[in-house]
KOLDO-658199 format. One line per 4 residues: number of its first residue (from 1); for each residue x, y, z of N, C-alpha, C. Coordinates in steps of 0.2 Angstrom, whole numbers, plus 5000, padded with zeros to 4 digits. Example, Ala and Ser with C-alpha at 12.3 -4.5 7.8 and 13.67 -1.06 7.14 Angstrom:
1> 5066/4972/5039/5062/4978/5039/5066/4984/5039  5064/4989/5035/5068/4995/5036/5064/5000/5039
END
This chain:
1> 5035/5043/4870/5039/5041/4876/5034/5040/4882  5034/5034/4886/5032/5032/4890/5034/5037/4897  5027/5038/4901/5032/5044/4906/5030/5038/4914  5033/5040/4918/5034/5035/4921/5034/5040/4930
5> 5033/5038/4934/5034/5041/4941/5035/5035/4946  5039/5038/4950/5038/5034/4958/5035/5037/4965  5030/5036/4969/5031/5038/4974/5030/5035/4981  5036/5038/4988/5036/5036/4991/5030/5038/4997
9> 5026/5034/4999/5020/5035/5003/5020/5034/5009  5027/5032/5012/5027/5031/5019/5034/5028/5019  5039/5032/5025/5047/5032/5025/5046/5030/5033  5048/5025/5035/5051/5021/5042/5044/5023/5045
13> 5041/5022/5044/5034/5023/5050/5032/5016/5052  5032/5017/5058/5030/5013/5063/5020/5014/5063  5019/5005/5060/5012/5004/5059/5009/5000/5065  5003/5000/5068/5000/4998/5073/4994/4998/5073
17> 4989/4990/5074/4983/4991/5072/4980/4994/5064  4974/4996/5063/4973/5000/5056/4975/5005/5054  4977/5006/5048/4980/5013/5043/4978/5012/5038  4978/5019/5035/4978/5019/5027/4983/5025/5027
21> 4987/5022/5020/4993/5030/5020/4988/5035/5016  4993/5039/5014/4991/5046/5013/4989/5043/5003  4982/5048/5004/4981/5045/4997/4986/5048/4989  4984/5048/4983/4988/5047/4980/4985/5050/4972
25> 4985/5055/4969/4982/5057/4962/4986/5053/4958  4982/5047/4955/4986/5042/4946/4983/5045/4943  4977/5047/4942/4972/5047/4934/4974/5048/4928  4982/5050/4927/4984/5052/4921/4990/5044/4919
29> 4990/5039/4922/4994/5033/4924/4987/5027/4920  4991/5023/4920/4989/5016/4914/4991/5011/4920  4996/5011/4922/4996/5006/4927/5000/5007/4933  4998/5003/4938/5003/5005/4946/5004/4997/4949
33> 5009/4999/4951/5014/4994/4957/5013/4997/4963  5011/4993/4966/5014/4994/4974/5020/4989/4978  5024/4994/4981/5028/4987/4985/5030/4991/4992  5027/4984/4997/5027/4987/5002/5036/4983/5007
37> 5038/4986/5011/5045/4983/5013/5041/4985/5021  5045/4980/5024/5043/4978/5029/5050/4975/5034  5053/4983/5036/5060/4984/5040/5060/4982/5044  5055/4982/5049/5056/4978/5056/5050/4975/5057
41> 5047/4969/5061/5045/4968/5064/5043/4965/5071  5038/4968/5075/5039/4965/5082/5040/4960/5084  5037/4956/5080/5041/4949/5084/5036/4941/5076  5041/4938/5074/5038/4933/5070/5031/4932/5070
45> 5028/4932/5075/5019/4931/5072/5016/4937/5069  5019/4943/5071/5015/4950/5067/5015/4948/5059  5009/4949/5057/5007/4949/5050/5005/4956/5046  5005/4958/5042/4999/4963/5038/4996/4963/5031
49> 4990/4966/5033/4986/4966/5029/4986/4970/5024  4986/4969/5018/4986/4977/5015/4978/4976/5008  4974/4981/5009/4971/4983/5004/4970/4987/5000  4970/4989/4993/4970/4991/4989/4964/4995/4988
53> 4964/5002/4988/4958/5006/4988/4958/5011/4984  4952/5014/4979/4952/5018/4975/4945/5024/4978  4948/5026/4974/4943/5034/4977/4941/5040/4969  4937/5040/4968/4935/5046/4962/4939/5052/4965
57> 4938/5055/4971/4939/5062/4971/4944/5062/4979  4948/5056/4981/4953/5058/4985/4950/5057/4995  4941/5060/4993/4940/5056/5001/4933/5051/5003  4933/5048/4998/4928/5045/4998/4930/5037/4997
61> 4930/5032/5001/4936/5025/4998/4931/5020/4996  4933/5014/4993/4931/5008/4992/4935/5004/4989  4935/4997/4993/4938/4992/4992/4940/4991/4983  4947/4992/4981/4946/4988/4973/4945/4981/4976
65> 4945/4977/4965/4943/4971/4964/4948/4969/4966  4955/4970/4969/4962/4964/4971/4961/4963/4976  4962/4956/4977/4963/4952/4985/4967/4956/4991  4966/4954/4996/4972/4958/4998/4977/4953/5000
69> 4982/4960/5002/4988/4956/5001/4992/4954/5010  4997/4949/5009/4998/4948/5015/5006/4949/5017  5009/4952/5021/5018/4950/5022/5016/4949/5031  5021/4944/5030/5019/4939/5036/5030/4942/5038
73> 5031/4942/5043/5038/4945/5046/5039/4950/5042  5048/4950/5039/5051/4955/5037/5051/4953/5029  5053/4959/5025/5052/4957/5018/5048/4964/5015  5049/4961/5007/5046/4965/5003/5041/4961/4999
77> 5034/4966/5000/5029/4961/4994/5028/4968/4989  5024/4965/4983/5025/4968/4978/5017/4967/4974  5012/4972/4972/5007/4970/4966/5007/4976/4962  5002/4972/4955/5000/4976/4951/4994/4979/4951
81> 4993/4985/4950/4983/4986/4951/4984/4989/4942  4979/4991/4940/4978/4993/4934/4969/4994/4936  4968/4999/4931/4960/5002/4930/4958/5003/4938  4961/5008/4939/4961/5010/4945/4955/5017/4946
85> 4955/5020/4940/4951/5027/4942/4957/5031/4945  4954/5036/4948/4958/5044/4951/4963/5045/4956  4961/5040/4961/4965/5042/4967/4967/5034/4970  4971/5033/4971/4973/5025/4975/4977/5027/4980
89> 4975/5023/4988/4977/5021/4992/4979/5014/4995  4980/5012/5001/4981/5006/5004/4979/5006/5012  4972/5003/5012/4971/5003/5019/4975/4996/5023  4976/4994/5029/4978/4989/5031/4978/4989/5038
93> 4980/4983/5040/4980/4983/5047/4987/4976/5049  4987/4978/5056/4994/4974/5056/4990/4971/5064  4991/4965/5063/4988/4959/5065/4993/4957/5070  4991/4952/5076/4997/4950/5081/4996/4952/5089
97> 4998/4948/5093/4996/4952/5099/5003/4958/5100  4996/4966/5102/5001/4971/5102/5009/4971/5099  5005/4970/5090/5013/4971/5086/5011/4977/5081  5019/4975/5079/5018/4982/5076/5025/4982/5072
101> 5026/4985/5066/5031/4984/5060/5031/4993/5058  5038/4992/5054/5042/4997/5051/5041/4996/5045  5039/5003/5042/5037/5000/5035/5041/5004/5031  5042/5005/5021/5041/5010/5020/5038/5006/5012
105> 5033/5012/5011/5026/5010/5006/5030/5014/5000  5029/5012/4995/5031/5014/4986/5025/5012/4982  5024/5019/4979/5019/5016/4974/5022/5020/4965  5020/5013/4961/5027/5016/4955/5021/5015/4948
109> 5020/5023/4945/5016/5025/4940/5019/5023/4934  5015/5021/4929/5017/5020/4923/5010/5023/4916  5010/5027/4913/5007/5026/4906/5009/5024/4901
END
């Protein structure tokens, strides 16, 4: 039997400029989803950027092989990472003049 997890990496946080959330132990996980929801935004031209970052041991970072990704206003965007190694995060930054969005980040384990 497949074992399975969800976890929530950021609950209504208000984003501004650069962030990465709180990192994340998979190593025992085959593959992950992220999906990032984007409750408010300050105003139509605010974008974000989100990248995709792995770590061997939790604080040392680097960019994965995934493009990054983009949600432009309100919405929820969604990817797959696989062969991720130990530790997976999300660096990003939220683009726009002085904006800034409500988020909430999910990341959902599978082996």
């Amino acid at each position: 039997m497949r074992q399975s997890q969800a976890a929530v990496l950021e609950r209504y946080r208000v984003l501004e400029g650069d962030f990465a959330t709180e990192p994340y132990e998979t190593g025992w996980a085959t593959e992950a989803r992220w999906f990032v929801q984007v409750l408010r935004a300050s105003s139509p031209a605010v974008r974000v950027v989100l990248t995709t970052q792995v770590s061997p041991d939790g604080l040392h970072w680097c960019d994965a092989e995934y493009p990054p990704q983009v949600c432009e206003g309100e919405g929820m965007i969604s990817w797959p990472v696989r062969e991720f190694g130990q530790w997976l995060r999300i660096r990003g930054s939220v683009e726009g003049d002085e904006g800034s969005v409500k988020v909430q980040i999910y990341l959902t384990l599978k082996e």
